[in-house]
C-alpha positions as CSV (number, residue, x, y, z in Angstrom):
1,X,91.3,83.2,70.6
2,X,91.0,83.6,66.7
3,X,94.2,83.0,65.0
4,X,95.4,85.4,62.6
5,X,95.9,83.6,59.0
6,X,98.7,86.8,57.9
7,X,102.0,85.6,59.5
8,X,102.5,87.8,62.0
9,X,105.9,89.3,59.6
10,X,103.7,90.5,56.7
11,X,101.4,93.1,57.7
12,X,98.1,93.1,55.5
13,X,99.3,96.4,53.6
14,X,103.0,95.2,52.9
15,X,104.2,98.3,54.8
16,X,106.4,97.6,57.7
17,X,104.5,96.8,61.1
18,X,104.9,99.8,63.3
19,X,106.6,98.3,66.1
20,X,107.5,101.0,68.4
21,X,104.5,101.8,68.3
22,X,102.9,98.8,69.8
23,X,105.6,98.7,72.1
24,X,104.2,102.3,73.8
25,X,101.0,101.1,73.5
26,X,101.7,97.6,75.8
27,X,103.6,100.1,78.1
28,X,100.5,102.7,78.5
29,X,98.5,99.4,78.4
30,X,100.2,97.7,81.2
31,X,100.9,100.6,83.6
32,X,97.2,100.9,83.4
33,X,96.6,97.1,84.2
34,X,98.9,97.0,87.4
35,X,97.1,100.4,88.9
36,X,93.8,99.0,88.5
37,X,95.1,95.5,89.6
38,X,96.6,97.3,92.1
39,X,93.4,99.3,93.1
40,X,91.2,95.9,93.2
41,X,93.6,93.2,95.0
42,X,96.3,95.4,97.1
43,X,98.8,93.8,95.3
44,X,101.5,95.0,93.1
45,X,102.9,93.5,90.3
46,X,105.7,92.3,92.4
47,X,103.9,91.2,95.1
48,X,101.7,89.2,92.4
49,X,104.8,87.8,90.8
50,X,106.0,85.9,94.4
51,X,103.1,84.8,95.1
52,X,103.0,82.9,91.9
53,X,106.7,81.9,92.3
54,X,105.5,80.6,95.8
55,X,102.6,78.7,94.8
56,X,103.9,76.9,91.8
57,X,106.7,75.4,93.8
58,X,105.4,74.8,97.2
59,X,104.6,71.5,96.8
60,X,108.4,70.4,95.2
61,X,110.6,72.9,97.1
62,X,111.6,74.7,100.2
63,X,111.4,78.4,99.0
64,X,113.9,80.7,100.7
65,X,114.0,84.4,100.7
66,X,117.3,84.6,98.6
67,X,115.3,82.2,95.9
68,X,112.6,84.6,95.5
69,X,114.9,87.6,95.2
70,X,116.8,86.3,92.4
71,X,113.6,84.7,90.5
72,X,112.5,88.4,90.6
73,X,115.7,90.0,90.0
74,X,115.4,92.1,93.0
75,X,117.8,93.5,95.8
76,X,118.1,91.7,99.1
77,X,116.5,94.9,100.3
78,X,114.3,95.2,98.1
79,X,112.7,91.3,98.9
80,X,112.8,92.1,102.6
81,X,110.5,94.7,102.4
82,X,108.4,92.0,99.8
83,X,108.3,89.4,102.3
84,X,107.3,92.0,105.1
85,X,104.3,93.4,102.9
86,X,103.0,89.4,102.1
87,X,103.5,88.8,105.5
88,X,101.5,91.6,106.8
89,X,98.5,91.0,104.2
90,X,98.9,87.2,106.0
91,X,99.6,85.8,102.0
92,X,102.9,84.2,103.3
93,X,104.5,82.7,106.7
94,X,108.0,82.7,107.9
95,X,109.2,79.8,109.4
96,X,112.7,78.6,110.1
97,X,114.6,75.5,107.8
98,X,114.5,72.5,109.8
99,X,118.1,71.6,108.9
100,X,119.6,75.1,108.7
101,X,118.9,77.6,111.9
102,X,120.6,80.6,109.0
103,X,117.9,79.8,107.0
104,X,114.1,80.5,106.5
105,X,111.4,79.3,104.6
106,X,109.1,81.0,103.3
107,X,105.0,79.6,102.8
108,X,101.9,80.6,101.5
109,X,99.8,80.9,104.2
110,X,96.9,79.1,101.8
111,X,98.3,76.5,99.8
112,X,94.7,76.4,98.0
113,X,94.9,79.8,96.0
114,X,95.1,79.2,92.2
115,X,98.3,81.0,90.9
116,X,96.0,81.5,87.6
117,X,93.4,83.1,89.8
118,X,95.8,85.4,91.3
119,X,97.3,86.5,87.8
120,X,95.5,85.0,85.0
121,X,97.0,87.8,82.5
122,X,100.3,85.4,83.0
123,X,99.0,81.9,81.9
124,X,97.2,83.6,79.0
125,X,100.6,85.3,77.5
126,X,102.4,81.8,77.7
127,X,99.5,80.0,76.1
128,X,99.9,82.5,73.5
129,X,103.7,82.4,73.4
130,X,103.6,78.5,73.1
131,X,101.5,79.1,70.0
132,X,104.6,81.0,68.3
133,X,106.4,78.6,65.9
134,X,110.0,77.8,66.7
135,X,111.5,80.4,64.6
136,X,109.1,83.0,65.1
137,X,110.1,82.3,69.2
138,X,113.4,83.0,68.4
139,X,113.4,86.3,66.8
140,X,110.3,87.6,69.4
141,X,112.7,86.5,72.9
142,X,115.0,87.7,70.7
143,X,114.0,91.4,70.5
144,X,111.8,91.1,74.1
145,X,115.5,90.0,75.7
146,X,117.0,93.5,73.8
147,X,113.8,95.4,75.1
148,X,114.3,94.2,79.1
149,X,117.7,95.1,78.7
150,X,116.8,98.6,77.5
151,X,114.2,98.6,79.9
152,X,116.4,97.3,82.9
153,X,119.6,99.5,82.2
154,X,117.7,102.9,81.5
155,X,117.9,105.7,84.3
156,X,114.6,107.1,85.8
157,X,115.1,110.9,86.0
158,X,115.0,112.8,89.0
159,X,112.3,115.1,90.2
């Protein structure tokens, strides 16, 4: 990827970047990403997002259902019905902790699948982040931390 040589706080013009702006465009651009990723695997973004959880960690940990739900900020509900789906596309067993009969664990069935494969969108955006220079990281999780909060408290209207 060719690196820009204009930090990325000076536009070329000297007129202020239009933010907002590429914000709605990365919204419009991603909701057209997961239907089409959606469309090809089956999969939706959240489904995506365990799976990679899952296969990143398999090796070192024993994941549970309630360690899922909070790494995806979801409800208990909400990561039932997750398990269910990946259980039904046979992405993921359900087996019980050998220690702990309250407990499950939960497994990819294939412990072969490349996480990178599965989402490569994801290692590409924290190449790109790792890139950023220390203070430039600060102000950009900076502002993306105000945006998911934004994005995370604001009300979907009804019908």
């Amino acid at each position: 990827m060719a690196k820009s040589t204009m930090p990325p706080t000076a536009p070329a013009d000297g007129h202020r970047p239009d933010v907002a702006g590429l914000l709605e465009r990365l919204r419009l651009a991603e909701a057209k990403l997961a239907r089409r990723r959606e469309q090809q695997t089956g999969m939706n973004e959240t489904d995506r997002a365990a799976m990679r959880y899952l296969l990143e960690r398999v090796d070192s940990e024993e994941i549970t259902p309630s360690m899922i739900v909070r790494a995806l900020h979801l409800s208990p509900a909400s990561g039932t019905a997750l398990i269910d789906r990946l259980v039904a596309r046979g992405l993921v067993v359900v087996g019980g902790h050998p220690h702990d009969r309250r407990k499950k664990i939960i497994r990819p069935f294939d412990r072969n699948i490349d996480p990178d494969h599965l989402d490569p969108l994801t290692m590409q955006l924290r190449g790109l982040a790792s890139e950023l220079p220390a203070s430039d990281a600060r102000v950009v999780a900076s502002f993306l931390e105000d945006v998911l909060a934004m994005v995370s408290k604001t009300a979907v209207p009804v019908g």
